[in-house]
Backbone as a chain_set.jsonl record, in Angstrom:
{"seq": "XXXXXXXXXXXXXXXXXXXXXXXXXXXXXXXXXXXXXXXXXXXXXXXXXXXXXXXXXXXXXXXXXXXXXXXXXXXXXXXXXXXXX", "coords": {"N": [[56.218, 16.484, -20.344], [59.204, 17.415, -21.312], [61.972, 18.555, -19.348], [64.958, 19.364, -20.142], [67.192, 21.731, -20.1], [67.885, 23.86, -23.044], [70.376, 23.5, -25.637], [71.183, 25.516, -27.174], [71.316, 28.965, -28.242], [69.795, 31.349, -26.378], [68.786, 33.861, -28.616], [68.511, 31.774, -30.991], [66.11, 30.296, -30.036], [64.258, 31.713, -29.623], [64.07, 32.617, -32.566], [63.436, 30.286, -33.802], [60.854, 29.699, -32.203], [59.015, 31.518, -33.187], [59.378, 31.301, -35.644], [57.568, 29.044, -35.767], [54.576, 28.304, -37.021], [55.028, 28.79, -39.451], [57.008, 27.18, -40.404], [55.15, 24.805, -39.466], [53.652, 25.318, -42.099], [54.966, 24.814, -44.037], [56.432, 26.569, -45.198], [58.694, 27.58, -45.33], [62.431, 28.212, -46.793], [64.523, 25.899, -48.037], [66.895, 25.981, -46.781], [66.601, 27.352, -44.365], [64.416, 25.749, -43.728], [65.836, 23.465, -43.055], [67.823, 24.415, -40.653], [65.803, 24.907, -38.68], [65.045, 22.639, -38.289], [67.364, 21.004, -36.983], [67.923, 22.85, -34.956], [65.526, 22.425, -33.516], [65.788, 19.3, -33.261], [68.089, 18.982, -31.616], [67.098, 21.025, -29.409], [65.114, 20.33, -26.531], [63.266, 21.981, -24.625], [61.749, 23.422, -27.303], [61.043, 21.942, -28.862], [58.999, 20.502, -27.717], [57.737, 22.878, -28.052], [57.135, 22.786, -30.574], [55.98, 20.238, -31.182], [53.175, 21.658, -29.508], [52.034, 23.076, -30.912], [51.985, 22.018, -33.285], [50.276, 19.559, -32.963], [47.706, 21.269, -31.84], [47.463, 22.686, -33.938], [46.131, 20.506, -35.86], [44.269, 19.928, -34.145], [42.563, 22.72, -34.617], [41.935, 23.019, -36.787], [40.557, 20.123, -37.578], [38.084, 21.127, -36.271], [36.729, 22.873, -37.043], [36.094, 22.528, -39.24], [33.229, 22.895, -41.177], [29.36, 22.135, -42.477], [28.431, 23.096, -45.48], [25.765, 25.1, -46.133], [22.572, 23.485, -48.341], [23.65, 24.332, -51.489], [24.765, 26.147, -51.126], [27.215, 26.724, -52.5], [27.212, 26.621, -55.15], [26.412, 29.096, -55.616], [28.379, 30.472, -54.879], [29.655, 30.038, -56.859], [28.727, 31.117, -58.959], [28.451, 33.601, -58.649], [30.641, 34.697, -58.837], [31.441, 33.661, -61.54], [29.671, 35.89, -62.439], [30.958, 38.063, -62.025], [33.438, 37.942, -63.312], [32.604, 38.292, -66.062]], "CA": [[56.927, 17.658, -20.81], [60.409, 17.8, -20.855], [62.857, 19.784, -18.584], [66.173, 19.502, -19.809], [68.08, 22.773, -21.212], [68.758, 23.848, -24.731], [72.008, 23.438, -25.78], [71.402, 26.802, -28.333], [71.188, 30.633, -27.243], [68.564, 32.339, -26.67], [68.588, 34.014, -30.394], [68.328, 30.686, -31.977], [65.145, 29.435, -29.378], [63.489, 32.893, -29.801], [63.836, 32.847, -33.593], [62.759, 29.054, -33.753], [59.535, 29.73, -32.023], [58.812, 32.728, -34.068], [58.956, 30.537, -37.4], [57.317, 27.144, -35.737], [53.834, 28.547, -37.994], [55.686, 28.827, -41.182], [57.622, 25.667, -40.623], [54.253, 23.509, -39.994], [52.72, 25.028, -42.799], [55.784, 24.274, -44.738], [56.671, 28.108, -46.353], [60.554, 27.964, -45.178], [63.184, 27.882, -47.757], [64.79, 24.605, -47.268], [68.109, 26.059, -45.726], [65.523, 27.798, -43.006], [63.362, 24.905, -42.528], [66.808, 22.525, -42.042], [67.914, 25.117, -39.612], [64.337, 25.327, -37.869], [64.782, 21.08, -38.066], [68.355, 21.108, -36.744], [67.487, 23.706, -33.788], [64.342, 21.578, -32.695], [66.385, 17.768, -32.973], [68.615, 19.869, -30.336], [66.276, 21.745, -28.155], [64.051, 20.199, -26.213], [62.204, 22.937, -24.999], [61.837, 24.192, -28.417], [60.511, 20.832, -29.695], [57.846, 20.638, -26.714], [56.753, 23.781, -28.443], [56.613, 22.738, -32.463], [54.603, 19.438, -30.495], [52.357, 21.57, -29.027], [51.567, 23.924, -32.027], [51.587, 20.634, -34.278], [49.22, 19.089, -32.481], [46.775, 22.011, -31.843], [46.805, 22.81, -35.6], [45.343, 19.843, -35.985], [42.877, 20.209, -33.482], [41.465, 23.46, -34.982], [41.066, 22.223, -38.078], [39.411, 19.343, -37.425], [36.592, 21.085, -35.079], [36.442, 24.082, -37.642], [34.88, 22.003, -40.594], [31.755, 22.75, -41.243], [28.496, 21.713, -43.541], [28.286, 23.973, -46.226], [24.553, 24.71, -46.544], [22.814, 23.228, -49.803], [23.509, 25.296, -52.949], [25.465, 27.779, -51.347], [29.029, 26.656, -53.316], [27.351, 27.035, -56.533], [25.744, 30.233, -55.468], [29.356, 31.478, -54.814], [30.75, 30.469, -57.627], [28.025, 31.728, -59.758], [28.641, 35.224, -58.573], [32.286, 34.619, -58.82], [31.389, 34.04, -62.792], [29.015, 36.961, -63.054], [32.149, 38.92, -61.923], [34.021, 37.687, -64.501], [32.133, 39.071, -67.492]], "C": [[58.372, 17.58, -20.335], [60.946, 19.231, -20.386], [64.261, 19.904, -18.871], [66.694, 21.201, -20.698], [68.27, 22.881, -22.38], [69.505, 23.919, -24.711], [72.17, 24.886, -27.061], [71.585, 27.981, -27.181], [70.055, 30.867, -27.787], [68.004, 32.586, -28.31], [67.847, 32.715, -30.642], [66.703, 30.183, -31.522], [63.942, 30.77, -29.946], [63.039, 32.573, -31.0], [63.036, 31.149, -33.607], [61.554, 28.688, -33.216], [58.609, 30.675, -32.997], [58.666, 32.265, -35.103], [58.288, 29.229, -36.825], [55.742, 27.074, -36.761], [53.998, 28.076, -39.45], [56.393, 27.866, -41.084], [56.318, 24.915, -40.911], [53.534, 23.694, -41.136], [53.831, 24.903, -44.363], [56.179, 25.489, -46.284], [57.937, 28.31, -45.973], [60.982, 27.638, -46.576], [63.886, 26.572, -47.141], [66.088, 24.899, -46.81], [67.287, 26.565, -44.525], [64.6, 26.658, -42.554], [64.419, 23.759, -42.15], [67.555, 23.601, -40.991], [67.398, 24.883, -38.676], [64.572, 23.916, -37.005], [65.623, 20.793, -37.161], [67.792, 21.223, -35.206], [66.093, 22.302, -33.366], [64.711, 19.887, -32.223], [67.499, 18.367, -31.708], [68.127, 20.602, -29.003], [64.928, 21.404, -27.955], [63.045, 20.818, -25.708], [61.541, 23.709, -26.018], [60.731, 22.765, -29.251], [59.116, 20.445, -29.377], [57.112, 22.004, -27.668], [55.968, 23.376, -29.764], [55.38, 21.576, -31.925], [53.604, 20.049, -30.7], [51.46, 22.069, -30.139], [51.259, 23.291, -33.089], [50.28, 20.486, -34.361], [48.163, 20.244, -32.597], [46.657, 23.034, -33.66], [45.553, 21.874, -36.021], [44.234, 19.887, -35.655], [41.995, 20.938, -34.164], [40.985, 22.789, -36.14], [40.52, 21.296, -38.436], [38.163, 19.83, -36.672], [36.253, 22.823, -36.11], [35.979, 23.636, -39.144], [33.23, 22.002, -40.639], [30.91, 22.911, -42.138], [28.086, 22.524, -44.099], [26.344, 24.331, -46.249], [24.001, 24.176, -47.9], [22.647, 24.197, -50.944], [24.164, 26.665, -52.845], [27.432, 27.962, -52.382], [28.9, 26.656, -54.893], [26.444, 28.097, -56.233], [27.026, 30.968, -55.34], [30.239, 31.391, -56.249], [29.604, 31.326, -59.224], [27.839, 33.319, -59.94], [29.836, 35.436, -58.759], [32.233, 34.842, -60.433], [30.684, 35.183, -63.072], [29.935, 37.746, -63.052], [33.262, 39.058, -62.872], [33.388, 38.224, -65.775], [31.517, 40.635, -67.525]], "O": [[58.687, 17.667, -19.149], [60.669, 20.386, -20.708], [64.938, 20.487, -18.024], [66.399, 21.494, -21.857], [68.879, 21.967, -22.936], [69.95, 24.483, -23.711], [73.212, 25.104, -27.68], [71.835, 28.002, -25.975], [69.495, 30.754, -28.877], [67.22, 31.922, -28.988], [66.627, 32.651, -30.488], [65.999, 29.719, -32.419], [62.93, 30.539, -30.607], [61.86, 32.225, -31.068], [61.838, 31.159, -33.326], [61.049, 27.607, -33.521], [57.512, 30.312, -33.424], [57.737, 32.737, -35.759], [58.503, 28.234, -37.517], [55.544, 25.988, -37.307], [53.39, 27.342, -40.229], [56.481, 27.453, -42.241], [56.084, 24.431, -42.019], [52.807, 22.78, -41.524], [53.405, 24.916, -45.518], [56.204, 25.4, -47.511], [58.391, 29.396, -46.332], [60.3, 27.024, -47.397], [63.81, 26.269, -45.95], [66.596, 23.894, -46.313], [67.498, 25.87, -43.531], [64.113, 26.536, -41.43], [64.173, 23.074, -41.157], [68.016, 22.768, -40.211], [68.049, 24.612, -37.667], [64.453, 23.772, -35.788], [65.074, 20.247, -36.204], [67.388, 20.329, -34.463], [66.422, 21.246, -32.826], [64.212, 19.298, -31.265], [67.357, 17.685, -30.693], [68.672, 20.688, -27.902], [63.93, 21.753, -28.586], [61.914, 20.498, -26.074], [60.791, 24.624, -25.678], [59.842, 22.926, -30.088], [58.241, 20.147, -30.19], [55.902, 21.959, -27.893], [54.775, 23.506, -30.036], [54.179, 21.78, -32.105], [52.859, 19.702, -31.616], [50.332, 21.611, -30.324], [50.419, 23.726, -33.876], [49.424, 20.878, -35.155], [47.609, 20.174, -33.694], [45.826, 23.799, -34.149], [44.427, 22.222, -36.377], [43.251, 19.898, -36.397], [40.896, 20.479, -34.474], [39.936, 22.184, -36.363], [39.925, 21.308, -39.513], [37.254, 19.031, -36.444], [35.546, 23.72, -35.651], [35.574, 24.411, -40.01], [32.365, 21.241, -40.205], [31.242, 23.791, -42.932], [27.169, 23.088, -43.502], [25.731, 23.287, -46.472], [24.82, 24.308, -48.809], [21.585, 24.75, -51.229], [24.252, 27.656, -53.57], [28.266, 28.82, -52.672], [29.813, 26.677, -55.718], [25.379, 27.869, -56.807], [26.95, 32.153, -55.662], [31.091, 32.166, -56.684], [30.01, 31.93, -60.217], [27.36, 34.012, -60.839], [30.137, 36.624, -58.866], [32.758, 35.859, -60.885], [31.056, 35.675, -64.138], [30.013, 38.385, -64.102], [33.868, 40.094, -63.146], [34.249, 38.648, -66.546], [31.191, 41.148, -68.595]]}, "num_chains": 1, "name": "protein.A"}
């Protein structure tokens, strides 16, 4: 883990944690996510964070897959069409 200082203010580190969600899931406008990009190639405490939040995306969603039982995905969508008519 790095220790050195950001070279931003506050504001900028605050707001840049506050969007690191909506950056990884890639819902910025692209002047906000080169901002977001900017701010994080600059602040290494800030970058340590998008890391960590990266990474543990990943995590969940690999250990949060799980085996549908059989026949229940055309049991949903079969009520999904009854809904429809």
């Amino acid at each position: 883990m790095t220790t050195e200082p950001c070279s931003a203010n506050d504001t900028d580190c605050k707001e840049a944690v506050e969007e690191l969600y909506v950056f990884l899931d890639g819902e910025l406008t692209p002047e906000k996510r080169a901002s977001i990009s900017a701010h994080l190639d600059a602040c290494p405490p800030c970058l340590t964070a998008y890391e960590f939040h990266s990474e543990l995306k990943v995590v969940v969603s690999q250990k949060c897959r799980t085996e549908l039982p059989a026949g229940l995905r055309d049991r949903v969508f079969d009520a999904l069409r009854a809904l429809e008519t």
